[in-house]
PDB file of N, CA, C and O in Angstrom:
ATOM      1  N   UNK A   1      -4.553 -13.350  -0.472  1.00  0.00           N
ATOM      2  CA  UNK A   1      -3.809 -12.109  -0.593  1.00  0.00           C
ATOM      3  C   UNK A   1      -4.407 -11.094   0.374  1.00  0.00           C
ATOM      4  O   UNK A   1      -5.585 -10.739   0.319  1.00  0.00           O
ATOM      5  N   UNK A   2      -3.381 -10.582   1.402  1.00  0.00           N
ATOM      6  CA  UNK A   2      -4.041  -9.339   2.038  1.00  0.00           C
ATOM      7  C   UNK A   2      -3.917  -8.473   1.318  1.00  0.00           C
ATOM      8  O   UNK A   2      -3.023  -8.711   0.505  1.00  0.00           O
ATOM      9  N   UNK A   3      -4.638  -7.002   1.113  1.00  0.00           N
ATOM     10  CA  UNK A   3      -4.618  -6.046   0.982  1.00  0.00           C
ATOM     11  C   UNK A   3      -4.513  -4.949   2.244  1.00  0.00           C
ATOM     12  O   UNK A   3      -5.380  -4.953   3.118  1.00  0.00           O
ATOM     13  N   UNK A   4      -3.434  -4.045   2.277  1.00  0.00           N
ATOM     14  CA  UNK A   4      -3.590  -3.024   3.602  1.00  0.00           C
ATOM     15  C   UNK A   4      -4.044  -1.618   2.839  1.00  0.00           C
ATOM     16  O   UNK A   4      -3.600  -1.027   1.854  1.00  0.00           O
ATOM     17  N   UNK A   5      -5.155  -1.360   3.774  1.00  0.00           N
ATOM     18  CA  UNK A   5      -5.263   0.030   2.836  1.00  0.00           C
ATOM     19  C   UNK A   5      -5.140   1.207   4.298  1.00  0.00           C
ATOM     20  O   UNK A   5      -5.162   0.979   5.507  1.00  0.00           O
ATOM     21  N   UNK A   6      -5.017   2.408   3.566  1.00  0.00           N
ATOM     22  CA  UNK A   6      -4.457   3.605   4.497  1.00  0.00           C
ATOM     23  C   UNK A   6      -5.164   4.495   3.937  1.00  0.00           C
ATOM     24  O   UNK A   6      -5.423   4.222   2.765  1.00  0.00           O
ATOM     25  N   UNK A   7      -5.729   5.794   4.446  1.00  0.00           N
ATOM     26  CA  UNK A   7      -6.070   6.989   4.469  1.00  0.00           C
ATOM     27  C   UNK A   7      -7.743   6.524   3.644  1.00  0.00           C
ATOM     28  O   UNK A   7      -7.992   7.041   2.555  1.00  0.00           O
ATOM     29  N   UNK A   8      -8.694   5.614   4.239  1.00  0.00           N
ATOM     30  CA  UNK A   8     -10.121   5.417   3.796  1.00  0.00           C
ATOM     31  C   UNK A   8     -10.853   6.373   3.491  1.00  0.00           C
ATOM     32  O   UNK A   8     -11.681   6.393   2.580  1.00  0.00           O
ATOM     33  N   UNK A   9     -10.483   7.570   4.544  1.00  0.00           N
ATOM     34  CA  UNK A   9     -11.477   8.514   4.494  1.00  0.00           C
ATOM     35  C   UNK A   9     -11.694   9.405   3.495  1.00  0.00           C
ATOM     36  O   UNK A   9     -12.420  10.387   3.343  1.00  0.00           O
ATOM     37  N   UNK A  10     -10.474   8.526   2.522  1.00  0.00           N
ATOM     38  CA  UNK A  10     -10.436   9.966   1.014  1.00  0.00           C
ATOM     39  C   UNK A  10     -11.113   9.439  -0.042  1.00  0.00           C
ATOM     40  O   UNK A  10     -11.101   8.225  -0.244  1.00  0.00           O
ATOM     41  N   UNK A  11     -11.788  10.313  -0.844  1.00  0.00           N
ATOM     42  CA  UNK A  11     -12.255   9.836  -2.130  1.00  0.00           C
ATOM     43  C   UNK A  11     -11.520   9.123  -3.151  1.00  0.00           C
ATOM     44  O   UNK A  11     -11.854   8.171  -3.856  1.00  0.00           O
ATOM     45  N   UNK A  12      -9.978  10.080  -3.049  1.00  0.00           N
ATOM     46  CA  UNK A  12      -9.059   9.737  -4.421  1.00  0.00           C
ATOM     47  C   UNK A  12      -8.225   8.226  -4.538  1.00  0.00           C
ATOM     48  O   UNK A  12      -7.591   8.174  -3.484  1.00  0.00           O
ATOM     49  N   UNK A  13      -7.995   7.244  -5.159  1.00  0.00           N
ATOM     50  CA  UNK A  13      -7.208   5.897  -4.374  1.00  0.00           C
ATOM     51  C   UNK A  13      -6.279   5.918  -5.410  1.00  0.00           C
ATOM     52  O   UNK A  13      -6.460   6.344  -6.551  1.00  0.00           O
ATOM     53  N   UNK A  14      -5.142   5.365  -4.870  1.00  0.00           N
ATOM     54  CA  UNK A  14      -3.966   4.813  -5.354  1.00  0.00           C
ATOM     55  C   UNK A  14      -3.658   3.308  -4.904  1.00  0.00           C
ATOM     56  O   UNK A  14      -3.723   2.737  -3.815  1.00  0.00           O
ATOM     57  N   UNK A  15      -3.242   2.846  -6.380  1.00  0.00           N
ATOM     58  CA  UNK A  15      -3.223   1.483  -5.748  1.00  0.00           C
ATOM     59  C   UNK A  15      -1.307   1.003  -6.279  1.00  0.00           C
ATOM     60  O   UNK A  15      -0.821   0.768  -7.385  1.00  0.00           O
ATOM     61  N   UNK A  16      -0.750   1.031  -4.997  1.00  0.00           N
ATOM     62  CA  UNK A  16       0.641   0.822  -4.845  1.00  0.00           C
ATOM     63  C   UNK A  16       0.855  -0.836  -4.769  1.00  0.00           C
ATOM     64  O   UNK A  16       0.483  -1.589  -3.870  1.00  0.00           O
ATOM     65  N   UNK A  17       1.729  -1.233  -6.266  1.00  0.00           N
ATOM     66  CA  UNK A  17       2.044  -2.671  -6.148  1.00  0.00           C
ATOM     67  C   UNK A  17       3.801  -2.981  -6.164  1.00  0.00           C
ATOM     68  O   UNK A  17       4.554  -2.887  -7.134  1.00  0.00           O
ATOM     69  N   UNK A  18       4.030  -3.246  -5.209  1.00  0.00           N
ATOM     70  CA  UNK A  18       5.451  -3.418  -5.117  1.00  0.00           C
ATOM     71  C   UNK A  18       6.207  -4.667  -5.948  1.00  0.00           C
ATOM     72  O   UNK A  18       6.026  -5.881  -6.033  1.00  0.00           O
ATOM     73  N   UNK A  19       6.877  -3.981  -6.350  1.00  0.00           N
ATOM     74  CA  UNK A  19       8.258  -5.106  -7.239  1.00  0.00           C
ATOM     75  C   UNK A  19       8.588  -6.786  -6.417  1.00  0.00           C
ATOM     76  O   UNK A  19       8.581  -7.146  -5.240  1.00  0.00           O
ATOM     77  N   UNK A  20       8.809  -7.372  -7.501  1.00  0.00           N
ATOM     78  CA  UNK A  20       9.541  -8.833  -6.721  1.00  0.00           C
ATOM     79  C   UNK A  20      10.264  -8.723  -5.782  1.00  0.00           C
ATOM     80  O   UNK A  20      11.018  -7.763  -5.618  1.00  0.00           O
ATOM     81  N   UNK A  21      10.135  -9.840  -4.891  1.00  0.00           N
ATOM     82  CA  UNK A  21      11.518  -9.865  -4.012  1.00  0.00           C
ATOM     83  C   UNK A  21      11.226  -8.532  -2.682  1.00  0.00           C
ATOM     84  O   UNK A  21      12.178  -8.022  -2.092  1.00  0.00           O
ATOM     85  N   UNK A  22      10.499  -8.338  -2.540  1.00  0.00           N
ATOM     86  CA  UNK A  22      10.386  -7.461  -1.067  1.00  0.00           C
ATOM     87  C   UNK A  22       8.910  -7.188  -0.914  1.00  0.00           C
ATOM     88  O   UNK A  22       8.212  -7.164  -1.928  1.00  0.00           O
ATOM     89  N   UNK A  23       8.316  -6.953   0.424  1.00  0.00           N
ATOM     90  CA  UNK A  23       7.563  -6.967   0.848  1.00  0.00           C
ATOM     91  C   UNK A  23       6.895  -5.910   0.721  1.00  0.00           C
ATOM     92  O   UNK A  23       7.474  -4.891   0.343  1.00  0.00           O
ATOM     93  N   UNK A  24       5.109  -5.896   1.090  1.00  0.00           N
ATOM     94  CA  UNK A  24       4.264  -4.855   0.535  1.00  0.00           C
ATOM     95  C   UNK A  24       5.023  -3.653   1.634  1.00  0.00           C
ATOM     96  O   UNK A  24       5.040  -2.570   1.049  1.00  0.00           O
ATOM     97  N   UNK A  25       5.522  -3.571   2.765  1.00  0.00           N
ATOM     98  CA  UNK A  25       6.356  -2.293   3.407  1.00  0.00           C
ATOM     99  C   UNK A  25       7.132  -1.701   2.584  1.00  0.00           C
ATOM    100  O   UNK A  25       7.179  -0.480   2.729  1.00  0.00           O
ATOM    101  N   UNK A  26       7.658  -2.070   1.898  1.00  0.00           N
ATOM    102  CA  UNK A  26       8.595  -1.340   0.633  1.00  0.00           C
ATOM    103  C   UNK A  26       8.326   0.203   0.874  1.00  0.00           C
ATOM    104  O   UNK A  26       9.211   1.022   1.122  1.00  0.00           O
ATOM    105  N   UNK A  27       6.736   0.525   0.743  1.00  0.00           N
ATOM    106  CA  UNK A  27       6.759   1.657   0.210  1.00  0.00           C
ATOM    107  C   UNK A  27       6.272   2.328   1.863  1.00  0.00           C
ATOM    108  O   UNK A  27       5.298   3.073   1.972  1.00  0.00           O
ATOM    109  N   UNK A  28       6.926   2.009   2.767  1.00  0.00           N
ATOM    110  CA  UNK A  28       7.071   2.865   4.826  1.00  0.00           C
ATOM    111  C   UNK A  28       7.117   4.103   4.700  1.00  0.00           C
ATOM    112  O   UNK A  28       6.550   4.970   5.365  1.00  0.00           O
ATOM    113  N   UNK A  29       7.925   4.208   3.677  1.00  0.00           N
ATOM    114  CA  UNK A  29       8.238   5.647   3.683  1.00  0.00           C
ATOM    115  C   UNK A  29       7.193   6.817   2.867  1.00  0.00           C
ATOM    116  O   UNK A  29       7.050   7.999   3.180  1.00  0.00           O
ATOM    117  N   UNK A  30       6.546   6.091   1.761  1.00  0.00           N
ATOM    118  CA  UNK A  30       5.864   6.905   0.972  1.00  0.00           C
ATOM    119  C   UNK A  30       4.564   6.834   1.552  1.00  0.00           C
ATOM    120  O   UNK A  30       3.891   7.842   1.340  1.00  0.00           O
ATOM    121  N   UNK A  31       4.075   6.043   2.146  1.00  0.00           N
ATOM    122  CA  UNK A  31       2.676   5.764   2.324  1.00  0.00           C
ATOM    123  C   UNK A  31       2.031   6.791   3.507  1.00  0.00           C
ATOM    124  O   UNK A  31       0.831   7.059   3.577  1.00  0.00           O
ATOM    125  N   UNK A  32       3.159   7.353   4.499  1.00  0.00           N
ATOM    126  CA  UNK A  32       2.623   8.467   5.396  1.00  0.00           C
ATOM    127  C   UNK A  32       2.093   9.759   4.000  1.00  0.00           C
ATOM    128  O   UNK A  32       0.909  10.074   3.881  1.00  0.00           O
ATOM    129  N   UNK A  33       3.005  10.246   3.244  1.00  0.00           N
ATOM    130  CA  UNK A  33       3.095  11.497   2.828  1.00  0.00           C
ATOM    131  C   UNK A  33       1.404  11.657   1.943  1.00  0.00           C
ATOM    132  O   UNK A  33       0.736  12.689   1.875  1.00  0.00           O
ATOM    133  N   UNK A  34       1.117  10.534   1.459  1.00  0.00           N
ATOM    134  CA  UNK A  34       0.351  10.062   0.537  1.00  0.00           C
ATOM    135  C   UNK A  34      -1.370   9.581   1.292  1.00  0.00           C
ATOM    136  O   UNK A  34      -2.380   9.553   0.589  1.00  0.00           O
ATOM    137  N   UNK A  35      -1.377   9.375   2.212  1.00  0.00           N
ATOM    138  CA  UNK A  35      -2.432   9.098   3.216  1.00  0.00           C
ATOM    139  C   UNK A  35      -3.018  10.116   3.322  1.00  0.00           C
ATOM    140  O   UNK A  35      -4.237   9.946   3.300  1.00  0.00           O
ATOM    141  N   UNK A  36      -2.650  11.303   3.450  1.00  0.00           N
ATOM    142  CA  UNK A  36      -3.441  12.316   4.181  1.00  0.00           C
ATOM    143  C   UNK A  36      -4.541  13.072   2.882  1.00  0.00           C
ATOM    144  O   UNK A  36      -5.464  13.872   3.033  1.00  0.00           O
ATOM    145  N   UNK A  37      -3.992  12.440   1.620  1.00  0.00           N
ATOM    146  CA  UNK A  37      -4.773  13.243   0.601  1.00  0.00           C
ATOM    147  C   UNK A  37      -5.393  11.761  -0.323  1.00  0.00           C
ATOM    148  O   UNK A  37      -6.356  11.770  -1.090  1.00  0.00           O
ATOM    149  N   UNK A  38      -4.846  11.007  -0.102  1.00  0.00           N
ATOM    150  CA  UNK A  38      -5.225   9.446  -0.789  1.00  0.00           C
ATOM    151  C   UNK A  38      -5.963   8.163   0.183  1.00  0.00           C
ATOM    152  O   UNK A  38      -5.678   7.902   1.351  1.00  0.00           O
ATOM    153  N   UNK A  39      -6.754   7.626  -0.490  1.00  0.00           N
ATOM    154  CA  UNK A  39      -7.272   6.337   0.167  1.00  0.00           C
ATOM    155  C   UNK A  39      -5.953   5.211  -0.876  1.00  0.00           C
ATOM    156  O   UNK A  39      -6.087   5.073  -2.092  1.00  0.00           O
ATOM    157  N   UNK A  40      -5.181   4.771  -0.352  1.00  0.00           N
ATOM    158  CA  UNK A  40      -4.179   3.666  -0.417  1.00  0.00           C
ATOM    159  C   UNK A  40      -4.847   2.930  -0.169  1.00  0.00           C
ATOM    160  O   UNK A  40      -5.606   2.845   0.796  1.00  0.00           O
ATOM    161  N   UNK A  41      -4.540   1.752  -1.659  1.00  0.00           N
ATOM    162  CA  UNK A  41      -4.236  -0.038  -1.560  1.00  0.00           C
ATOM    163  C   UNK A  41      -3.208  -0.558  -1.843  1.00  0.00           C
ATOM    164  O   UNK A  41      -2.712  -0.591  -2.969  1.00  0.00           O
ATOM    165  N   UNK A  42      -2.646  -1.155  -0.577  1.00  0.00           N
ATOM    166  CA  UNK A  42      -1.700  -1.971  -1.055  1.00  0.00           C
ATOM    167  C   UNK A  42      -1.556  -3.333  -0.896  1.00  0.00           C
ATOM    168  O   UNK A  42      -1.343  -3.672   0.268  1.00  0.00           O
ATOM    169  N   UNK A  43      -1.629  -4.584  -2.055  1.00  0.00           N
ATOM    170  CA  UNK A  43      -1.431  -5.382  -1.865  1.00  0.00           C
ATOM    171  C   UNK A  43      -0.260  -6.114  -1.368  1.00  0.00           C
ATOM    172  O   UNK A  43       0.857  -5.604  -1.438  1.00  0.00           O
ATOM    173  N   UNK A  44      -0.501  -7.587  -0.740  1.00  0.00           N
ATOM    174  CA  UNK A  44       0.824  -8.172  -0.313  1.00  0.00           C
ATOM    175  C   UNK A  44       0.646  -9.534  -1.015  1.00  0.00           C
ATOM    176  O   UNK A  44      -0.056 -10.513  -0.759  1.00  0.00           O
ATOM    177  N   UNK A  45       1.780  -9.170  -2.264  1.00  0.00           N
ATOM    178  CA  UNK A  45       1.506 -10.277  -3.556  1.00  0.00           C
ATOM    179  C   UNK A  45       1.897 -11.529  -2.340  1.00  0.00           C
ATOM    180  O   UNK A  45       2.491 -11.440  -1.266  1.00  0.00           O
ATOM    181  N   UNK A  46       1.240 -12.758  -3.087  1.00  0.00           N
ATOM    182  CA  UNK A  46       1.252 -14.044  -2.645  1.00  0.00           C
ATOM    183  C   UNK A  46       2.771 -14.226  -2.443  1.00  0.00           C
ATOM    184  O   UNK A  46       3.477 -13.689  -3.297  1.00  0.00           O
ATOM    185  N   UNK A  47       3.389 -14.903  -1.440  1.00  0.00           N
ATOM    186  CA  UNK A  47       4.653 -15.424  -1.435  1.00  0.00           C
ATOM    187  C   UNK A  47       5.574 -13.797  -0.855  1.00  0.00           C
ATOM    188  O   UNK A  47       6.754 -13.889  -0.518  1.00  0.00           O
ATOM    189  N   UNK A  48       4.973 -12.665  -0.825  1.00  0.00           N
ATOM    190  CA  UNK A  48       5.803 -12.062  -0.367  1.00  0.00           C
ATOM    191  C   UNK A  48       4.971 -11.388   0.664  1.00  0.00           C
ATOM    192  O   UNK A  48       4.503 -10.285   0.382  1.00  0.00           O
ATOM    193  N   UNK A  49       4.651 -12.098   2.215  1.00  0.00           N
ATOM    194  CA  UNK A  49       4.032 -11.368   3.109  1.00  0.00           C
ATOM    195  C   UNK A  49       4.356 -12.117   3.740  1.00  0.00           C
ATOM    196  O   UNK A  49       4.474 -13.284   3.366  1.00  0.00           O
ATOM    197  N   UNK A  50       4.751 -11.492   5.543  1.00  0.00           N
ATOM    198  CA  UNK A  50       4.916 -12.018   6.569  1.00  0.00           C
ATOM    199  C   UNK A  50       4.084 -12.828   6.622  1.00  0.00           C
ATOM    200  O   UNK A  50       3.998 -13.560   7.608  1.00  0.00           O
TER     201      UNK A  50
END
């Protein structure tokens, strides 16, 4: 399983797990707004990653 994580440099983390059937990008859109104040993990469940 990869994990992609975004915005390291923050203390606070959120860990974003996306629904069946689509890929850990799901969340393209949310993950800019959320970076700049969050250290993001997001996994890419087994079977759904490039």
């Amino acid at each position: 399983m990869n994990i992609h994580e975004f915005g390291k440099e923050n203390t606070e983390t959120i860990l974003l797990i996306h629904p069946s059937v689509v890929t850990w990008d799901y969340f393209e859109n949310v993950i800019p707004l959320l970076q700049e104040r969050y250290h993001l993990l997001v996994p890419a469940l087994p079977g759904y990653d490039f």
